[in-house]
N, C-alpha and C positions, 0 to 999 in steps of 0.2 A: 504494500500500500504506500501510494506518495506520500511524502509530509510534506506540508504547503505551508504556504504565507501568502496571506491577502496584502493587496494592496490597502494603501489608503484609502481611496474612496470606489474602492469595492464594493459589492453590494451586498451588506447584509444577508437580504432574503434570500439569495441565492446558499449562501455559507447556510441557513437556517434547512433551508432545503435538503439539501444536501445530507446533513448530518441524521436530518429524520430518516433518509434513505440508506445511509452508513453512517451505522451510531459507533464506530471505531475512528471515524476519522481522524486523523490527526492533523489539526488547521490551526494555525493565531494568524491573529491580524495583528500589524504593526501597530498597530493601538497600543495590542496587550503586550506588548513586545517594548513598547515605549522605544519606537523608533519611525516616531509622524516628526514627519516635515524635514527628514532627512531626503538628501535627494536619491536619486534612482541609482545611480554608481554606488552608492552605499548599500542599499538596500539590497541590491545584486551582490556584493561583497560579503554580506551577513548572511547570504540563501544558502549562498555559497559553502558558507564556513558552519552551518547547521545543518547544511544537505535539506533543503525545502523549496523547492521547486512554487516561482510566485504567482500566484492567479493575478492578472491586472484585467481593465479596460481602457490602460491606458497606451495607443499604438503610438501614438504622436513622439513619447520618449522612450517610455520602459523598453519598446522592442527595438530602437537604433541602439543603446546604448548597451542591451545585450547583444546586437552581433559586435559591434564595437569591444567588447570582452570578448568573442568568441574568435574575432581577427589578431587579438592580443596573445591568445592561447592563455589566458588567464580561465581559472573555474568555473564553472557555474552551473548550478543546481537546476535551469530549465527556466522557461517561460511558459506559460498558458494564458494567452490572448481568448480573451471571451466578449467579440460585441460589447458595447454598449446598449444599442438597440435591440440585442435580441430578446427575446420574449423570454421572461423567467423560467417559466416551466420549460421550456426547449433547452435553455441555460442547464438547469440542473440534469434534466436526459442525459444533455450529451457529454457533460461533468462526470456523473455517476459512469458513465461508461468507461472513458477516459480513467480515473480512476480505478475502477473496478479492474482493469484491462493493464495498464501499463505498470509499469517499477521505477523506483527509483535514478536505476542505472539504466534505464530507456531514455528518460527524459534530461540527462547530466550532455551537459554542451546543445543544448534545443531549444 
């Protein structure tokens, strides 16, 4: 099972979802992590060095700045890009699968 980190303004209800669906999951968000308002190189640095692969909606930075570490050959514990737009209940589906489905060591440099 992945270990994850939410983004900052992640969405809630989706993590809520989610966890009804796999009550093993293992998720924090930067919140609980007390690591808001650092920026995305950081954040990517800490995934990294705790092995938790980050859920964002954010494509504008989160995903340059992880190939940007992947051109570097520096670590990194994975990205999952999930819409903004998408429809929550389709959000968690294809979550739950993704999870259910892949491993930690699938998603290391992705």
């Amino acid at each position: 099972m992945l270990r994850l980190l939410t983004d900052e303004n992640f969405r809630d209800g989706i993590v809520r979802g989610l966890k009804l669906r796999i009550p093993r999951l293992d998720v924090v968000s930067v919140r609980l992590v007390e690591l808001t308002g650092l920026p995305d190189r950081a954040l990517l640095k800490w995934a990294a060095q705790e092995e938790r692969t980050i859920l964002t909606h954010d494509r504008r930075t989160m995903v340059p700045y992880a190939n940007e570490f992947l051109k570097q050959g520096a670590p990194m514990a994975g990205v999952i890009l999930v819409p903004s737009k998408l429809e929550i209940g389709h959000a968690i589906r294809d979550l739950e699968l993704l999870l259910e489905c892949l491993s930690q060591s699938d998603l290391r440099d992705r």
